[in-house]
Every structure is written in C-alpha cells, then in structure tokens.
C-alpha positions in Angstrom: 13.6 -11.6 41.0 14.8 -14.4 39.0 13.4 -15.3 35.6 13.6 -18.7 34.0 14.7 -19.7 30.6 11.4 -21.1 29.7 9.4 -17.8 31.1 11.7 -15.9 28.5 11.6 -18.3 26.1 7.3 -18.3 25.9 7.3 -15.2 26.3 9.6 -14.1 23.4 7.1 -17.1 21.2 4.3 -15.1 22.0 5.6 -11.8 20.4 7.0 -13.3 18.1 3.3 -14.6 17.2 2.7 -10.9 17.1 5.0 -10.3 14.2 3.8 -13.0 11.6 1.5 -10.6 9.1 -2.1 -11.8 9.0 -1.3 -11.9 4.9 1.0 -14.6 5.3 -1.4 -17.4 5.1 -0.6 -18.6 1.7 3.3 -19.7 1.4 5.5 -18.2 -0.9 6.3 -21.7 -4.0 8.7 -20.6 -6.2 7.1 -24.3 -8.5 3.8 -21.8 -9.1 6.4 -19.6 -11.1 7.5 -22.1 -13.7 6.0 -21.2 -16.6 6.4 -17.5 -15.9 10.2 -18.0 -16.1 11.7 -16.0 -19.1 10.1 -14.3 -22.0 7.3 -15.2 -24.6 5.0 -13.4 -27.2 2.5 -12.4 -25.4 1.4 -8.7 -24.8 -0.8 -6.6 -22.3 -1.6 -3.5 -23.1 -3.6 -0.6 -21.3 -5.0 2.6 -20.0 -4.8 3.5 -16.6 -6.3 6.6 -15.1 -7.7 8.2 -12.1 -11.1 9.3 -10.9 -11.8 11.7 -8.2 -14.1 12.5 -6.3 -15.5 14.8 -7.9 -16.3 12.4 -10.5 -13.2 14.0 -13.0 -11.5 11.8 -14.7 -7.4 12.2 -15.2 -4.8 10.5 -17.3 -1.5 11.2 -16.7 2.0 10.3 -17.2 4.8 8.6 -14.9 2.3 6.5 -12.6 4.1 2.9 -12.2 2.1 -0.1 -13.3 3.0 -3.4 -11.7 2.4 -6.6 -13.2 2.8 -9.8 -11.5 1.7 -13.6 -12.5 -1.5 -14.9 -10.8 -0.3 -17.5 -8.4 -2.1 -18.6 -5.0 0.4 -16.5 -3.1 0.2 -13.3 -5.1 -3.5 -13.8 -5.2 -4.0 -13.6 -1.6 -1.6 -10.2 -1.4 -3.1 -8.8 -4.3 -6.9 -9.4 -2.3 -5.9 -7.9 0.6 -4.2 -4.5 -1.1 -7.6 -4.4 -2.7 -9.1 -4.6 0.8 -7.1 -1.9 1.6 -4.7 -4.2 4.3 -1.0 -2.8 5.2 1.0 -6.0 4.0 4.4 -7.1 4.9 7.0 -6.7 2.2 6.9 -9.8 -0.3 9.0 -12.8 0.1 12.5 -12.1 -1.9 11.9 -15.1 -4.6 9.0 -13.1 -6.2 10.9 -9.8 -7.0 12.5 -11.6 -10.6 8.8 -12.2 -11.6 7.5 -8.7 -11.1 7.8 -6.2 -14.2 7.0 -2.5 -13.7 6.5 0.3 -16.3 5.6 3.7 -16.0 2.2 5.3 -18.3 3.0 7.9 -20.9 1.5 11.1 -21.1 -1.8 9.8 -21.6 -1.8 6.7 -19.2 -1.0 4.1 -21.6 0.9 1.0 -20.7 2.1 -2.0 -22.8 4.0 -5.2 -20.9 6.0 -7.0 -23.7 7.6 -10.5 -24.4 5.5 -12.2 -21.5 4.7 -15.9 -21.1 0.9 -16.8 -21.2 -0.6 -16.8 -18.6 -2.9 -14.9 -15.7 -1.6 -11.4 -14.8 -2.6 -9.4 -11.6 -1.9 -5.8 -12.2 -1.8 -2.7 -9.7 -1.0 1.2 -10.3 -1.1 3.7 -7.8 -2.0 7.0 -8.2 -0.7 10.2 -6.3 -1.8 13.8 -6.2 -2.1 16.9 -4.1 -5.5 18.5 -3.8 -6.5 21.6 -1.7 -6.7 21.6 1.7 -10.5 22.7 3.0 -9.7 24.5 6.0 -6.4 25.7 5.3 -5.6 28.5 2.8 -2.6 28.3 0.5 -1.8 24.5 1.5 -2.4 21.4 0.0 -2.9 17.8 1.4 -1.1 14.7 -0.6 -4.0 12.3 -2.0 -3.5 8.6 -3.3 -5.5 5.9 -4.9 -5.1 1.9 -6.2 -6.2 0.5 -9.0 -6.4 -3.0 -9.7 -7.2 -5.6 -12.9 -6.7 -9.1 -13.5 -5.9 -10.5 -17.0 -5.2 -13.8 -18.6 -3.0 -13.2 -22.4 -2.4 -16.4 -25.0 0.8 -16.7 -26.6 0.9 -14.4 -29.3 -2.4 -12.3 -27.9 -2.7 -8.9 -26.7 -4.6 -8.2 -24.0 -5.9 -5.3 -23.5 -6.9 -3.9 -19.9 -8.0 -0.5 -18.1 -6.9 0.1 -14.6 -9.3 2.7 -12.9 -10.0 3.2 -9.4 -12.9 2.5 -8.2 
C-alpha cells in the first residue's frame, strides 16, 4: 500500500497539534521584561509555611521560593499551576528573570536588589507522611503555594506564602 506525501504530511500536522501545551496561549515577549532587566532597591520579604491536613501548621527550612516578574505570559503559567495544570517547560528567554532562594530554618525568605514592579511568587512544599494501610512505610506528600506582590523602589514588601 502506497502512502502519499500529503497523507504523511496531514497526518504528522495533526500530532503535531497534539503536542502544542493547552498553556501556550499567551506568547512568550521578551519587551514585557524591560524594566525587570538588572537590579534595583527594592525588597520582598516573607514567610512561607505549610498547612496540613490536619490543620498543623509547619515552617521549615530549605523549601525553594521562586520569584518571577508579573507579565501576561507568566501570568497565564502562574494561573494554571494554581489550577493545578501539568505545564510544559518555560520558554528559555524567561530563565535570566527568575530568582530562587531557599527559607531558613523558620521559613523566611528575603529577594534583594529588585526592580519595582509586580512579582508572582511560588514555593513548593515536600514531605513524607504515614502510609494508612501500610505499616512501617511512608507515602511522599507535596503542596504549592502561591502570592502575588507589587514592591516600589526603595519598599519592602512583605508577603506570606501558605497553601491553601
């Protein structure tokens, strides 16, 4: 059985359909970034901690807080990790934006030397809690958190990051 070109050619556009992430609606503009370019005096300082569900509340150390400006684009990605969506890796133009720090002991944060501006910040928790219906065993748990900020030259802002 013969195939033609354009039967391979469809065919391998209609897959290829099948690839695009659904969180690719809003294009990646490296011009929404320019006045998040280099450093300022602005400051964002928090707490971030975790509640379970057993309504206890931990802080902890060495959870990673991400910070990334507010632009359409990062908007739309931050919405849909809120939502709980699998998203496709970023586009590589945003990774020089992105700053990460890791809490202290107590789940403090601070983000110096930023440019003003809105902030989207995410920190993900992870823990092992008991399994119920195995003894001796234990099943990994995790958790997002999520905040939005906006910091003035020269401000602090200050911001808690708790899941919800």
């Amino acid at each position: 059985m013969k195939i033609s070109l354009w039967a391979v050619l469809l065919s391998s556009m209609a897959f290829a359909g099948c690839l695009i992430p659904a969180d690719s609606t809003v294009p990646f503009s490296d011009a929404d970034f320019q006045g998040f370019r280099g450093s300022g005096s602005a400051v964002i300082a928090g707490h971030a901690f975790l509640k379970t569900g057993d309504d206890d509340v931990t802080s902890g150390g060495g959870y990673e807080v991400v910070l990334t400006p507010a632009t359409p684009y990062t908007k739309e990605r931050y919405s849909l990790a809120r939502e709980g969506r699998s998203l496709a890796p970023p586009e590589p133009g945003l990774a020089p934006y992105v700053r990460a720090t890791a809490t202290d002991f107590m789940g403090n944060f601070v983000f110096r030397d930023l440019p003003p501006g809105e902030y989207l910040l995410s920190c993900t928790f992870t823990w092992e809690a008991p399994a119920k219906f195995q003894a001796n065993s234990v099943v990994p748990m995790s958790a997002q958190a999520f905040a939005t900020t906006t910091v003035a030259a020269g401000e602090i802002a200050r911001v808690t990051l708790a899941n919800n």
